[in-house]
DOPA-968102 format. One record per residue: x negated, y, z negated of N, C-alpha, C in turn; residue number from 1; residue in one letter. Coordinates in steps of 0.02 Angstrom, whole numbers, plus 32768, in hexadecimal, padded with zeros to 4 digits. Layout:
// DOPA-968102
{{X, Y, Z}, {X, Y, Z}, {X, Y, Z}, NUM, 'A'}
...
This chain:
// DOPA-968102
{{4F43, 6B35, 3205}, {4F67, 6B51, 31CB}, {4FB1, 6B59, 31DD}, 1, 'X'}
{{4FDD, 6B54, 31A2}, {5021, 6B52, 31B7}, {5043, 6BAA, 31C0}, 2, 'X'}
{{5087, 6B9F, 31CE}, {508E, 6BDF, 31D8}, {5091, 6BFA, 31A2}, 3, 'X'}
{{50A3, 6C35, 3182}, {50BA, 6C6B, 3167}, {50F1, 6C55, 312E}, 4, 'X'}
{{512F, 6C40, 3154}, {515E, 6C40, 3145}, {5170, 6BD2, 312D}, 5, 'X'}
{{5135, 6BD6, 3144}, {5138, 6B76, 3134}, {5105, 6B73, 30F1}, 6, 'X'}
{{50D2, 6B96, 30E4}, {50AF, 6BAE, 30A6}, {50C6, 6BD0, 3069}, 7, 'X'}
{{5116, 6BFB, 3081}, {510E, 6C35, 3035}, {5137, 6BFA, 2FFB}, 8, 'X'}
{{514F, 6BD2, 3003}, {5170, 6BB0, 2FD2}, {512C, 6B9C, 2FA2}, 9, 'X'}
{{5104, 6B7F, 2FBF}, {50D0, 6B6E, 2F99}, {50B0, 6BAB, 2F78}, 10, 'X'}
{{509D, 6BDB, 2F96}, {5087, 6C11, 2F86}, {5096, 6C39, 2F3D}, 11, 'X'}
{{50D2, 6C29, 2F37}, {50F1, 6C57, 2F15}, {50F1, 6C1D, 2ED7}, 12, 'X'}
{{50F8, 6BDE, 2EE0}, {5103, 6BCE, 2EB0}, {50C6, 6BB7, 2E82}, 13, 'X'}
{{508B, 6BAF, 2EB0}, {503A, 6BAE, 2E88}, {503F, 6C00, 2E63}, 14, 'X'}
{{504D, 6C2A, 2E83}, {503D, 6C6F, 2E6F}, {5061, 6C78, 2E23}, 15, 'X'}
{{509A, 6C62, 2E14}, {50CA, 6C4F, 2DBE}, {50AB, 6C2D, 2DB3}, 16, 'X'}
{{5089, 6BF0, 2DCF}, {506A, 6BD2, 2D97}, {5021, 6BE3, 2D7A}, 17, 'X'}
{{500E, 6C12, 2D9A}, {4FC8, 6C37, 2D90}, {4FDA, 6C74, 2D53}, 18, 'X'}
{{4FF3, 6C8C, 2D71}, {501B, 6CD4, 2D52}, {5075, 6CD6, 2D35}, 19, 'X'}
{{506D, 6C9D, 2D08}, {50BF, 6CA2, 2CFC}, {50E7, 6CE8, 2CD1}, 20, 'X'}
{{50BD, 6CFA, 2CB7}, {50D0, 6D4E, 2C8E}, {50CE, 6D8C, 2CCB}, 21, 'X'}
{{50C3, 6D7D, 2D06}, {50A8, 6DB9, 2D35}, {50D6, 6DE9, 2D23}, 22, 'X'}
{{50BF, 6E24, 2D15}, {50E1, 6E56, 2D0D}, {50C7, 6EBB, 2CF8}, 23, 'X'}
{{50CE, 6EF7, 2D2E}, {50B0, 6F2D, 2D1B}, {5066, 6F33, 2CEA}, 24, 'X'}
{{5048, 6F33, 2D04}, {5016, 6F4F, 2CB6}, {5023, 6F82, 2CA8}, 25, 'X'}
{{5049, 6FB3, 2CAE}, {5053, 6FE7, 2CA3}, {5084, 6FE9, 2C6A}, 26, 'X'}
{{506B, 701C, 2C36}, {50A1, 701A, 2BF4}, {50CF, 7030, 2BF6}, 27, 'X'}
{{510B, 7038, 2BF7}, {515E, 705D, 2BEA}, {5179, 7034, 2BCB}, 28, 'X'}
{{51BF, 7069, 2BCB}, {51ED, 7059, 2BA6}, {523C, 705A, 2BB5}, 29, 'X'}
{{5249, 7078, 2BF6}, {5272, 70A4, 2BFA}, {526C, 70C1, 2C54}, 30, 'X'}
{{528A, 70AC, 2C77}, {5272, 70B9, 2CCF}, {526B, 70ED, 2CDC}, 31, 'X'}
{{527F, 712E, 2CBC}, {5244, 716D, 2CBB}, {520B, 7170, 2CAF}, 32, 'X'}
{{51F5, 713B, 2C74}, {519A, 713B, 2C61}, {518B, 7118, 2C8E}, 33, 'X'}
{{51B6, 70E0, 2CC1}, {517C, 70B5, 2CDD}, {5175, 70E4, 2D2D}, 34, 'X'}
{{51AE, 710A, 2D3E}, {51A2, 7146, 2D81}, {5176, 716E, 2D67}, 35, 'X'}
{{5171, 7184, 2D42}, {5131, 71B7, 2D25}, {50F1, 718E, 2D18}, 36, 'X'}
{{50F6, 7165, 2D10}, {509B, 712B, 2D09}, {5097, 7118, 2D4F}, 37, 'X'}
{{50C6, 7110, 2D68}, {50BD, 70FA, 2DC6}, {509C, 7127, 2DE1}, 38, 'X'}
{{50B8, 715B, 2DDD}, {50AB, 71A6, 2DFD}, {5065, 71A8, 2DD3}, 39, 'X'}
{{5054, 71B9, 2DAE}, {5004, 71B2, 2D8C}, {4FD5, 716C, 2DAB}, 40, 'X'}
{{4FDC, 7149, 2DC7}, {4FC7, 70F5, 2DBB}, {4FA8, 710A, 2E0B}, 41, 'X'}
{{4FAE, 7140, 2E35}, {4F9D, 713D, 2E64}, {4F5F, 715E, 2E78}, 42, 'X'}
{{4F33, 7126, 2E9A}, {4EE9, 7150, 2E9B}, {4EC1, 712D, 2E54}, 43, 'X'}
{{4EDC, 710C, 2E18}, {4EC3, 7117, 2DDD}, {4EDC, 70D1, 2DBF}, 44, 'X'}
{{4EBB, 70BD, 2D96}, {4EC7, 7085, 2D7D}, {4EEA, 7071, 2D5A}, 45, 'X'}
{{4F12, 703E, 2D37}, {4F5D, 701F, 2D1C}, {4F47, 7033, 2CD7}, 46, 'X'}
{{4EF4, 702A, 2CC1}, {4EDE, 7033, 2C75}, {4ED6, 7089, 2C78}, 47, 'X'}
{{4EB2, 70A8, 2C96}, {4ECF, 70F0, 2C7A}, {4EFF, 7111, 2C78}, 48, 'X'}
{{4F38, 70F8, 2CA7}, {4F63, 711A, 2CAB}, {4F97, 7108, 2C52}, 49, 'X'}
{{4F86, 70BE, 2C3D}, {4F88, 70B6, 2BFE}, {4F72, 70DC, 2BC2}, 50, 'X'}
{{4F28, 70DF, 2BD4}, {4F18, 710C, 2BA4}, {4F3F, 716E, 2B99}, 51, 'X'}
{{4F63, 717C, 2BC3}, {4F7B, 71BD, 2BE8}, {4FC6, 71B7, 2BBE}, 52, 'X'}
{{4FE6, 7181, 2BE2}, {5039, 7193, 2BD2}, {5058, 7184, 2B81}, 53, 'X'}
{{5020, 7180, 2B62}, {504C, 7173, 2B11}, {5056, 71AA, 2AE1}, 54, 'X'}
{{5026, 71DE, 2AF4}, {5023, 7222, 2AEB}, {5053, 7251, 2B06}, 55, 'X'}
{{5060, 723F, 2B61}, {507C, 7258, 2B82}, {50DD, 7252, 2B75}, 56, 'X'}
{{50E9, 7209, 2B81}, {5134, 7215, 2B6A}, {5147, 7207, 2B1B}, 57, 'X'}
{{5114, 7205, 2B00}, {5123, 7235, 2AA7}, {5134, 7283, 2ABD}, 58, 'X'}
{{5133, 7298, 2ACC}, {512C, 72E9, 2AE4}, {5167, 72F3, 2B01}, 59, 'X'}
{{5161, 72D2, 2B4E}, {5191, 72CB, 2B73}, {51D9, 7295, 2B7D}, 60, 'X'}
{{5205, 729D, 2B49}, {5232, 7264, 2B4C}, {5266, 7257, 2B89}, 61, 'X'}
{{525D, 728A, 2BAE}, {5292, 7291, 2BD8}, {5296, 72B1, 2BFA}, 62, 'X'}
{{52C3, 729F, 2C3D}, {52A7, 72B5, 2C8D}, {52B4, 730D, 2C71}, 63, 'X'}
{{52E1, 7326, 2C60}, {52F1, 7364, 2C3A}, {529F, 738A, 2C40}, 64, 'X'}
{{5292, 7356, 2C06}, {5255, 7375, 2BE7}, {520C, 7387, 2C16}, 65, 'X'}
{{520C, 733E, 2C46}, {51D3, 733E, 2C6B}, {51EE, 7380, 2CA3}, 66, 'X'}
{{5218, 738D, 2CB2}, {5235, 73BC, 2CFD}, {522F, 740E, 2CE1}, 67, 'X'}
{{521A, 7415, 2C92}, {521C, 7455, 2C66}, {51D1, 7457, 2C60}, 68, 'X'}
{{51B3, 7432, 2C5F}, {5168, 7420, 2C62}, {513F, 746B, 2C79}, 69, 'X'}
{{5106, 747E, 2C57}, {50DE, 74BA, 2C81}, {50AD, 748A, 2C86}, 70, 'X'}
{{50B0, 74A7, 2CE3}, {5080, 7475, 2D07}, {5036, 748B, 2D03}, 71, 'X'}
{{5028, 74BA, 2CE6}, {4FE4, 74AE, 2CE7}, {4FD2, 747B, 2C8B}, 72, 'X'}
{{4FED, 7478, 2C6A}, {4FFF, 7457, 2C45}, {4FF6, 7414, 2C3D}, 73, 'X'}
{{502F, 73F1, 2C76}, {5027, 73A8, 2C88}, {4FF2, 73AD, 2CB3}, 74, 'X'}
{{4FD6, 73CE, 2CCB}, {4F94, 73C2, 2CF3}, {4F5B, 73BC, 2CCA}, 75, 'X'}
{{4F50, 73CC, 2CA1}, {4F37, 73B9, 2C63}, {4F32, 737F, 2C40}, 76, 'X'}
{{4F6C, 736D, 2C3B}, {4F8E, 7337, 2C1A}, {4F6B, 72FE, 2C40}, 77, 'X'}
{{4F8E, 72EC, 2C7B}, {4F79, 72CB, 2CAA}, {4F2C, 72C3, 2CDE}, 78, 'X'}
{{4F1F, 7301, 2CBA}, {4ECA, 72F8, 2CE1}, {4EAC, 72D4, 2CF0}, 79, 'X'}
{{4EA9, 7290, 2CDE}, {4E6B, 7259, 2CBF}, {4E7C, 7227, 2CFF}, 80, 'X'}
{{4EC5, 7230, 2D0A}, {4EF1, 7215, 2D44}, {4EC3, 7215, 2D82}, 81, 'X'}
{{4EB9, 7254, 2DA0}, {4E9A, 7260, 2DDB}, {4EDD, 7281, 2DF8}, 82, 'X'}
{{4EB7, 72A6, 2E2C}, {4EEC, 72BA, 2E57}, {4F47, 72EA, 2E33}, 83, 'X'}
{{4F32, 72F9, 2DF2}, {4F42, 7313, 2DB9}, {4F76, 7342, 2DE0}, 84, 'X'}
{{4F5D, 7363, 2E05}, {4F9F, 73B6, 2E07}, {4FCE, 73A7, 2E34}, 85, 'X'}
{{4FB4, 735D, 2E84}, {4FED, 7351, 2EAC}, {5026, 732C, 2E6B}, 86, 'X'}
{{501C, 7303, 2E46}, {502F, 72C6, 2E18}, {504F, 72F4, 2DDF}, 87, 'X'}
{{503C, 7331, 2DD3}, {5068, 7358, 2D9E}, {50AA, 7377, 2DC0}, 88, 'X'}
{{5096, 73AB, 2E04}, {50B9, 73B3, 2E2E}, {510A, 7377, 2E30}, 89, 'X'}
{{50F5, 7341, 2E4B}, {5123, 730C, 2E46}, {5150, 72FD, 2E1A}, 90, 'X'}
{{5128, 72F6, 2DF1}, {5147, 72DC, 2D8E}, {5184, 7317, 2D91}, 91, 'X'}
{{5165, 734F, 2D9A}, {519A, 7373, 2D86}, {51CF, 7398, 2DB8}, 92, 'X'}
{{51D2, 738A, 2DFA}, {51E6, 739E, 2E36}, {5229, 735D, 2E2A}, 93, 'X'}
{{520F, 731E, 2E19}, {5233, 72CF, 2E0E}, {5266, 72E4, 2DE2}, 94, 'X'}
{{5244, 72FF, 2DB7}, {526D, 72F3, 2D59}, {529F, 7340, 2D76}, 95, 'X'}
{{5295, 7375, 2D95}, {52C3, 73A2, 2DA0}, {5309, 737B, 2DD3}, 96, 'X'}
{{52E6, 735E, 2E08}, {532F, 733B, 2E3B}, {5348, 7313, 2E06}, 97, 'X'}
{{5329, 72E9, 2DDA}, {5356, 72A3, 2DC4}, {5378, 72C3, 2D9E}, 98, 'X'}
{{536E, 7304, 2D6D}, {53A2, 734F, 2D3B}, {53E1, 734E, 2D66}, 99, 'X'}
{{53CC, 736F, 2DA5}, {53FE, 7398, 2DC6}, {5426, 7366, 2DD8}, 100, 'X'}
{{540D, 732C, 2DFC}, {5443, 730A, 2E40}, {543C, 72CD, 2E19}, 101, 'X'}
{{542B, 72A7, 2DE2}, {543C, 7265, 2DCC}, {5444, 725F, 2D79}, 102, 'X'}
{{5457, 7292, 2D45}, {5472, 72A5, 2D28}, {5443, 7290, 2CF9}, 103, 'X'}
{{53F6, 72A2, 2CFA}, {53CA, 7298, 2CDA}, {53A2, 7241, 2CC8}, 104, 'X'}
{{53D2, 722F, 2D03}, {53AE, 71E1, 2CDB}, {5397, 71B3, 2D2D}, 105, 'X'}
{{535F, 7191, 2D22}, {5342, 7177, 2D5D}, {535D, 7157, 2D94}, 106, 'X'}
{{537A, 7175, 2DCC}, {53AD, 714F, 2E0A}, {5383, 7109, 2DFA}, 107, 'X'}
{{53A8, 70D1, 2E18}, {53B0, 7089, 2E1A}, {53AD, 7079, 2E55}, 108, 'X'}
{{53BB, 709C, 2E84}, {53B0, 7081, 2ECB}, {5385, 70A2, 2F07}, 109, 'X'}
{{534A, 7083, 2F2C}, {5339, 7090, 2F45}, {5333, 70C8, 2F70}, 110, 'X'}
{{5373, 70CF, 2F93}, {537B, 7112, 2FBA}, {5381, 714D, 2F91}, 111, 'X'}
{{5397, 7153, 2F5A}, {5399, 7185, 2F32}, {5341, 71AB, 2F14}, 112, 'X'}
{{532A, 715D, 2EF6}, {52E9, 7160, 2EE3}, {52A5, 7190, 2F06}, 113, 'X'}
{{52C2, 7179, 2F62}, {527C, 7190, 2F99}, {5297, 71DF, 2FA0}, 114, 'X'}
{{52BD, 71F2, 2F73}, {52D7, 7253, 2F8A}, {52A9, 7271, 2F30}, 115, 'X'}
{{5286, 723C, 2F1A}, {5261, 7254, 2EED}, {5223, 7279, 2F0D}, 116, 'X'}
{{5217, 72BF, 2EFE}, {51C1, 72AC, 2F00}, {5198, 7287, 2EE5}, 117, 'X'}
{{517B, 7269, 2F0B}, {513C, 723B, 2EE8}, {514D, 720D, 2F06}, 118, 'X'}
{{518D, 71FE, 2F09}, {519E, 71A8, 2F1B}, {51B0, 717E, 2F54}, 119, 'X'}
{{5188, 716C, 2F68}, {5186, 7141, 2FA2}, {51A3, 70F5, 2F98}, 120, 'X'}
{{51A2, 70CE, 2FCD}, {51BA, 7088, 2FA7}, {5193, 7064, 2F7C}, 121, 'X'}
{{5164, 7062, 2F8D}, {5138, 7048, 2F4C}, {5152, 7050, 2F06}, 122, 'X'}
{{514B, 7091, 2EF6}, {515D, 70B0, 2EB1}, {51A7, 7098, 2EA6}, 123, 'X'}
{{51C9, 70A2, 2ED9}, {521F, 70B1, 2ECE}, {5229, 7049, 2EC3}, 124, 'X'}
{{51FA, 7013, 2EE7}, {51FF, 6FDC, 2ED7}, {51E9, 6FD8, 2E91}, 125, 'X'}
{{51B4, 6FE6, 2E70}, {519B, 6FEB, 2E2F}, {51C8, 6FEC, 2E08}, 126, 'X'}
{{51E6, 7031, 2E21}, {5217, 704E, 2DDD}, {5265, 7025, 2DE3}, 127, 'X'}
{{5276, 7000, 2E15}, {52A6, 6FE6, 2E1D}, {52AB, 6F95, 2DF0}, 128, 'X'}
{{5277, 6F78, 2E03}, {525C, 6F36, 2DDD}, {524E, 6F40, 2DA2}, 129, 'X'}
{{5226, 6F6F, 2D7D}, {5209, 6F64, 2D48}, {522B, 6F8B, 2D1E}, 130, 'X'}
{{5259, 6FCE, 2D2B}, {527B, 6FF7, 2D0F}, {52D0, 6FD2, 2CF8}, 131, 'X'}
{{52E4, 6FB6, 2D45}, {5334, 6F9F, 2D48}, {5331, 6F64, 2D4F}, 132, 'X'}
{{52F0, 6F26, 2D63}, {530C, 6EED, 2D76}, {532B, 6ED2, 2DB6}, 133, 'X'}
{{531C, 6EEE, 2DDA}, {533A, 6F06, 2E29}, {5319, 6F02, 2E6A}, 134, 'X'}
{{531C, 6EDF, 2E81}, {52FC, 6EA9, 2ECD}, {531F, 6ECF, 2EF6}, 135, 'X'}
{{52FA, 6F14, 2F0D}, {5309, 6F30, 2F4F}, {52C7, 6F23, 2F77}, 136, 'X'}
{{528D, 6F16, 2F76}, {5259, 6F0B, 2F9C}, {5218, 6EFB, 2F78}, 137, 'X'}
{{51E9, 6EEB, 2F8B}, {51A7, 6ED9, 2F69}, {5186, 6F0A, 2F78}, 138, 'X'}
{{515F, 6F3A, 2F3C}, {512E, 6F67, 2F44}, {50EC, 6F47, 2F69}, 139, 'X'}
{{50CF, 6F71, 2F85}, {5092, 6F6C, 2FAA}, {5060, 6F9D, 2F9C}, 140, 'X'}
{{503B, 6F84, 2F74}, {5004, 6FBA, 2F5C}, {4FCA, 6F93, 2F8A}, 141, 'X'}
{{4F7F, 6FB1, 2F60}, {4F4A, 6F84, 2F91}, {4F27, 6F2F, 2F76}, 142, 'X'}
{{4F44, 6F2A, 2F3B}, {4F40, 6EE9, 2F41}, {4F64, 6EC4, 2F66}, 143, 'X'}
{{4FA1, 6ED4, 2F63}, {4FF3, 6EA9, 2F95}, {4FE3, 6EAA, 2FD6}, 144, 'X'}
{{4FBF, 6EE5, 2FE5}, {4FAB, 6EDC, 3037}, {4F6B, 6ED0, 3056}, 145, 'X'}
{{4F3B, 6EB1, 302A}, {4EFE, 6E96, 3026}, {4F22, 6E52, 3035}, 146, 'X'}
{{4F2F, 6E26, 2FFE}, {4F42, 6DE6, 2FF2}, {4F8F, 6DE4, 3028}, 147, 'X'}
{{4FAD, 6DFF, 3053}, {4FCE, 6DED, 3072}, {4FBE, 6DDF, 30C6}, 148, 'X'}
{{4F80, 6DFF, 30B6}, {4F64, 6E13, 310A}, {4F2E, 6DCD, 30F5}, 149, 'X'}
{{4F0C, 6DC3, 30DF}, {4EF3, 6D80, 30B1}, {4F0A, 6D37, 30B6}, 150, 'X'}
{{4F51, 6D3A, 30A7}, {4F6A, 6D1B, 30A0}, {4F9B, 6CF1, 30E4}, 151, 'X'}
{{4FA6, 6D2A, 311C}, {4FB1, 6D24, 3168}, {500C, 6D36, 314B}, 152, 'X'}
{{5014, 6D45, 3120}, {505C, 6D5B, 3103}, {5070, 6D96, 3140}, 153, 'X'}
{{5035, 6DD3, 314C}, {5037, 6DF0, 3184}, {4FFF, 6E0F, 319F}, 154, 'X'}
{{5017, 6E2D, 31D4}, {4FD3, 6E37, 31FF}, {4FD7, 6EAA, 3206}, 155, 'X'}
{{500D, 6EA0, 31E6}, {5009, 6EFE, 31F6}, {4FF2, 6F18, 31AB}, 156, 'X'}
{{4FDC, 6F4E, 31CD}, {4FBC, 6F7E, 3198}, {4FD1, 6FB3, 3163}, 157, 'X'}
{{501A, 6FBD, 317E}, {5047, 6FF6, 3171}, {506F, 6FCA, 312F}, 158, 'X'}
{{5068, 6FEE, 3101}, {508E, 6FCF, 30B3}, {50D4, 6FC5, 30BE}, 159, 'X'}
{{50EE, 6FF2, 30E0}, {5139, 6FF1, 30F8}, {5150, 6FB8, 313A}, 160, 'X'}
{{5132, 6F8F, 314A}, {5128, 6F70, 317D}, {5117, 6F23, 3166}, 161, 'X'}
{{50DF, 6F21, 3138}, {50C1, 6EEB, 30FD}, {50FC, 6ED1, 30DA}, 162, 'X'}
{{5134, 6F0B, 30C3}, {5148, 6EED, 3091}, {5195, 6ED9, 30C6}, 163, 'X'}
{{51A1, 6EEA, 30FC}, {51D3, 6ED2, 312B}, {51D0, 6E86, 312C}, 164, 'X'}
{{517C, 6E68, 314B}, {5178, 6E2E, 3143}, {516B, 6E00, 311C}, 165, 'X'}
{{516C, 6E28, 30CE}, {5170, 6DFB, 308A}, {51C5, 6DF4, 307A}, 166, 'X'}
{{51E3, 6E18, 30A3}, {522E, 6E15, 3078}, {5244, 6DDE, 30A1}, 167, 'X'}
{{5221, 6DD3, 30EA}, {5246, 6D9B, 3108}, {5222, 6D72, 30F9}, 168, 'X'}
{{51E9, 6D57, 30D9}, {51D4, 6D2B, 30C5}, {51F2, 6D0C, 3085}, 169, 'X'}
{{51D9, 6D46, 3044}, {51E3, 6D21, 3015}, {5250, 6D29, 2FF0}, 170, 'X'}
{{5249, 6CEA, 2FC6}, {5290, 6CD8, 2FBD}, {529A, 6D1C, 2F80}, 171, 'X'}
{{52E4, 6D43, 2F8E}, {52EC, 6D7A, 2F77}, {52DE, 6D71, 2F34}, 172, 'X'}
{{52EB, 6D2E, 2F09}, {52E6, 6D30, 2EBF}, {52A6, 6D28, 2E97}, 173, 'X'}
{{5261, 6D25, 2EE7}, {522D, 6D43, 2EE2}, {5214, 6D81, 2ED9}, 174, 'X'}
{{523C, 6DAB, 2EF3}, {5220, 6DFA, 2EFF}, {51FD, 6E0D, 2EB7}, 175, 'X'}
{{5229, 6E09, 2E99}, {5217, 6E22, 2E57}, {51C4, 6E29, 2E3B}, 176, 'X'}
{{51C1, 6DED, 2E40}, {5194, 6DC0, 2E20}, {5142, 6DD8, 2E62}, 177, 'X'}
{{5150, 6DD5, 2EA5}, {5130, 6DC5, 2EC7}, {50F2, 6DEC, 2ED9}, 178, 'X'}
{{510C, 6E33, 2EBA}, {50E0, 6E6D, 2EBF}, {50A9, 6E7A, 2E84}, 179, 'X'}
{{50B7, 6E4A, 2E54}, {5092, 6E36, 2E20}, {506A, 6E01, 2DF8}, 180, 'X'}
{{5083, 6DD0, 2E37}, {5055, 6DA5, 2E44}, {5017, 6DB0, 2E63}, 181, 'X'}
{{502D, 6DD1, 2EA8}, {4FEF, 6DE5, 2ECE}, {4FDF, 6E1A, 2EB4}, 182, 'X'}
{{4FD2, 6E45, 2E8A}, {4FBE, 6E76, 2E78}, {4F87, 6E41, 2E3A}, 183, 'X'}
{{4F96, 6E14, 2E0D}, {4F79, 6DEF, 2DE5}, {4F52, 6DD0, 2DF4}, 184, 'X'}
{{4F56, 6DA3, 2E38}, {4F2A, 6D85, 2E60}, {4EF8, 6DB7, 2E6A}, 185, 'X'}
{{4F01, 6DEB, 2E9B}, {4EC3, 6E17, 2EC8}, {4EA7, 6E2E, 2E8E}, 186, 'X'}
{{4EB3, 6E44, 2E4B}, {4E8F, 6E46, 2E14}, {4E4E, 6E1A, 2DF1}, 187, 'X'}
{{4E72, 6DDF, 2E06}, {4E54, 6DAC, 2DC6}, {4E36, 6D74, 2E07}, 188, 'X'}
{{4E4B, 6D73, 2E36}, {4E10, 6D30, 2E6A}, {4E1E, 6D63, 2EAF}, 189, 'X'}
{{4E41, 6D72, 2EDB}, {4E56, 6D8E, 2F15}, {4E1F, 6DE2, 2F16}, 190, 'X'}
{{4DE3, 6DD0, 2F07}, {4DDD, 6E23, 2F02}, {4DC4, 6E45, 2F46}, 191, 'X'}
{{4DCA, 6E8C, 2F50}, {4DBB, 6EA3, 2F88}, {4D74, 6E99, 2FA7}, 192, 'X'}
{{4D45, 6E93, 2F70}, {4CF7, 6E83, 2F83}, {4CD8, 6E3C, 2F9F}, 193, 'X'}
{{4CFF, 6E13, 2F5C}, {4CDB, 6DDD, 2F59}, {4D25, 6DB8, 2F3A}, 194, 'X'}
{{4D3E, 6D91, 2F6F}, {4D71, 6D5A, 2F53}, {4D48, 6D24, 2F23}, 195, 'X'}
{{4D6F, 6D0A, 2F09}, {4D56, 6CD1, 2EE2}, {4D76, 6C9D, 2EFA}, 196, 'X'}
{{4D7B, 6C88, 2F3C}, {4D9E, 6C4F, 2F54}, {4D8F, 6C19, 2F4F}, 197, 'X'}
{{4D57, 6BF4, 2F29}, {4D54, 6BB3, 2F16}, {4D84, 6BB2, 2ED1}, 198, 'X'}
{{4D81, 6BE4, 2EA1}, {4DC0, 6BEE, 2E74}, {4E12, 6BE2, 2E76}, 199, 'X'}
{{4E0C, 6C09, 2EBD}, {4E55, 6C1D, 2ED7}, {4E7E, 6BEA, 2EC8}, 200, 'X'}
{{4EC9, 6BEB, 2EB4}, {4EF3, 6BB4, 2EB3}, {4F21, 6BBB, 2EFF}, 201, 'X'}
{{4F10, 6BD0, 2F2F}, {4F13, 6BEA, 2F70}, {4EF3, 6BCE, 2F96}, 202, 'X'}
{{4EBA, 6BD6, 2F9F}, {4E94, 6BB0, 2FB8}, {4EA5, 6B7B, 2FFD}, 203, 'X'}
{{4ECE, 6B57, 2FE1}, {4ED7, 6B1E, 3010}, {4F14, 6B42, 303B}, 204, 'X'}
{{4F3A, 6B7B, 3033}, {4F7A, 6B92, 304C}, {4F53, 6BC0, 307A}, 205, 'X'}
{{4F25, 6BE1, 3078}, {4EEF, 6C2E, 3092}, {4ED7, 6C32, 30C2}, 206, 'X'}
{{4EE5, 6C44, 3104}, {4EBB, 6C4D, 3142}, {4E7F, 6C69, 3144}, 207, 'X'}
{{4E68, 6C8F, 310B}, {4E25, 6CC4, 30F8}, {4DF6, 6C9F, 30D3}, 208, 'X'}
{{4E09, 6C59, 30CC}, {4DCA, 6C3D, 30A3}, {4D8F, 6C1C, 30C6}, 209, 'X'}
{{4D96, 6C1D, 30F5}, {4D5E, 6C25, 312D}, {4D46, 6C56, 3146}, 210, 'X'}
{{4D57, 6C8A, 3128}, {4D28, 6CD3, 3134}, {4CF9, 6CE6, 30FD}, 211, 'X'}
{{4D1A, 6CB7, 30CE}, {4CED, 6CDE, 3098}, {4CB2, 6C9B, 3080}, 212, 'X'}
{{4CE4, 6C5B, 308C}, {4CC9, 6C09, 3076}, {4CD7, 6BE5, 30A3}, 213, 'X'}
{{4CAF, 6BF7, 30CE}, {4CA4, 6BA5, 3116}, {4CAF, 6B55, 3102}, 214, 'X'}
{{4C83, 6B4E, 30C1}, {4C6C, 6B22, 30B3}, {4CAE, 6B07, 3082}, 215, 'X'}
{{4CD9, 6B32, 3067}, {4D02, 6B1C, 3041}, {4D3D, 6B09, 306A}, 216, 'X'}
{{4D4C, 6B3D, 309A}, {4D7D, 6B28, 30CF}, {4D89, 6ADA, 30EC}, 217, 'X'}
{{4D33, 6AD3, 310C}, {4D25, 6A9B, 312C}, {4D4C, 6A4F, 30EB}, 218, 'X'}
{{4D42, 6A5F, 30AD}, {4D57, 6A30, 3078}, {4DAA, 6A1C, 3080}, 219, 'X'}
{{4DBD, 6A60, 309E}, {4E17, 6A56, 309C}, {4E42, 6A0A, 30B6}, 220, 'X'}
C-alpha cells in the first residue's frame, strides 16, 4: 500500500465525488446557533440535537440572551441532549465571555474560540468552518478518527495529534470540506461495527480492507 501522503489526492477527491454537498447536519443560522448545537451535539446525536434547537434559539436569539439564561431552565430545555447541566453550564458560561470580552458576537479565530467553555478544537473547528467559512484545522470527532486511523492517514489516538497529521496531509482548500466527508462516509459505508467495504469507494486506497475483507483485498 502506498504512503499516506502519495494516497490523499485520491482520497479526497473520490470522497467529493461521493459526497459533493458534505456539509454540518446540524441546523443554524448564525455561528452562535451552530456553537450552541456543537456544544449540545456532544455525547448525542446530529438528529436530536435538531429536534432541540428550533425551540431553543426562538427563545434564545442572542449570546445576551443565552448568558441571562436560568440554568436550571436550559437544563430543561436541553435535557433530551444528555449530559444536560455540564452543556447548560457551558452555553451560558460561553454566551457570558463572548458579552463581556467579544462584544457579544462569536470570536472568528481559533485562539479566542478555545477560552470558551465548552470549546475545544473540535467545536472551535466546527464553528469556524460552518459558522465563518474558515480553514483553521479539521475537526476530529469519532468518525474523523475512526476513518483516519483506517485509513493509515494516522496512527495516534489523541484528536489533537490526528488532526496535526491531517493538516499535513490534506491540501488546505480541503480542510473545509474534509471533516465532512469523513464524518459522511463513517455514517453511510465506514461504520464502527461493520464497514461495508465491498461498497466503499475507498476500498482500493484502505490498508483495513483486509481486516475486515481478506477476500476482497486479495481482488486489489
Amino acid at each position: 500500500m502506498r504512503s499516506a501522503k502519495d494516497r490523499i489526492d485520491e482520497i479526497t477527491t473520490k470522497l467529493k465525488m461521493a459526497y459533493p454537498q458534505s456539509r454540518t447536519a446540524l441546523h443554524f443560522e448564525t455561528p452562535l446557533q451552530i456553537l450552541v448545537a456543537t456544544i449540545l451535539s456532544a455525547q448525542c446525536t446530529d438528529e436530536q440535537v435538531n429536534k432541540v434547537t428550533p425551540a431553543l434559539f426562538r427563545k434564545y436569539k442572542t449570546a445576551a440572551a443565552f448568558a441571562n439564561a436560568d440554568l436550571e431552565t436550559l437544563e430543561d430545555e436541553i435535557r433530551s441532549t444528555g449530559f444536560f447541566r455540564n452543556k447548560a453550564k457551558s452555553i451560558i458560561n460561553a454566551s457570558k465571555k463572548i458579552v463581556m470580552d467579544f462584544g457579544g458576537n462569536v470570536p472568528d479565530r481559533m485562539e479566542d474560540l478555545i477560552t470558551l467553555q465548552g470549546v475545544a478544537r473540535k467545536t472551535a473547528n466546527i464553528v469556524l468552518s460552518s459558522g465563518y467559512k474558515k480553514a483553521e484545522g479539521i475537526a476530529v470527532d469519532t468518525h474523523v478518527k475512526r476513518l483516519s486511523q483506517r485509513l493509515g492517514l494516522s496512527e495516534e489516538k489523541n484528536p489533537d495529534k490526528i488532526e496535526q497529521d491531517l493538516l499535513n496531509l490534506v491540501p488546505q482548500e480541503q480542510w473545509i470540506d474534509m471533516n465532512y466527508m469523513l464524518v459522511n462516509h463513517g455514517r453511510n459505508t465506514c461504520q464502527a461495527r461493520k464497514p461495508d467495504c465491498p461498497a466503499c469507494v475507498l476500498n482500493s486506497l484502505c490498508p483495513s480492507v483486509e481486516d475486515f475483507f481478506p477476500d476482497l483485498s486479495l481482488k486489489k
